[in-house]
N, C-alpha and C positions, 0 to 999 in steps of 0.2 A: 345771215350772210353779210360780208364786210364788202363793203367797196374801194377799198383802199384807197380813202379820200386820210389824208393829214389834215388834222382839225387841232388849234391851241384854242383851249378851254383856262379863262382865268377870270378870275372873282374882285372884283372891284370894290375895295373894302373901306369907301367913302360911298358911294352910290348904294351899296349892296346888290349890285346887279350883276350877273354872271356874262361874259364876252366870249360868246364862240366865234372863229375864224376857220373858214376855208383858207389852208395854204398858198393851192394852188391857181387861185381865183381870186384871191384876194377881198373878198366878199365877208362881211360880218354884219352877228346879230347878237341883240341880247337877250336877255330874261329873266325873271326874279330867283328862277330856281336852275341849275345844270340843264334838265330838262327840256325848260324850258326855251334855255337859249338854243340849245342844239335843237329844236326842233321849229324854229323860228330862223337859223342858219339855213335846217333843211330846205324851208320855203322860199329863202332867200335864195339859195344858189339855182333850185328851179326857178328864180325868175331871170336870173342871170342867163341861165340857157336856152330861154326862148318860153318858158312854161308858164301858164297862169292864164287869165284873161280879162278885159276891160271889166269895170265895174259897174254894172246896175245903173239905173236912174236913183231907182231908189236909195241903192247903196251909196251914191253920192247925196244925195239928198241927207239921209240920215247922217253924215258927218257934215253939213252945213253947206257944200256944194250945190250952186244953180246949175242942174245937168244940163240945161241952155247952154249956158256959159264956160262949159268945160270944155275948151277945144286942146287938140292938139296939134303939136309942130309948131312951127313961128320959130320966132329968133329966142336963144337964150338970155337969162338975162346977164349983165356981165359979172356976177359972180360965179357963174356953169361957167364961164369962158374959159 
């Protein structure tokens, strides 16, 4: 079943990574393979619309993260601005 989402799908043939885009959201991901990126797009635009959820202790942990020290909110920094 199609969702009749408009997605440009193109191949970056310096990186060799493949760039999906959500049109209408403006939202993109990549991947090594088509596949991949559309299904990494997928994830993407659920997070866009509110889908997903915080990460683990652990989960921050295992990428180098003190879960102590992961706060959120505060001020951006002035590159976000």
């Amino acid at each position: 079943m199609s969702s009749g989402r408009e997605i440009r799908l193109t191949e970056d043939p310096e990186s060799e990574y493949w760039v999906a885009k959500d049109i209408e959201t403006g939202v993109a991901s990549q991947g090594k393979t088509r596949r991949q990126a559309l299904d990494n797009l997928d994830e993407a635009v659920e997070g866009y619309h509110g889908a997903g959820r915080e990460p683990t202790e652990a989960e921050l942990a295992e990428v180098g993260i003190d879960p102590d020290e992961n706060t959120s909110g505060g001020e951006l920094p002035d590159v976000l601005k």
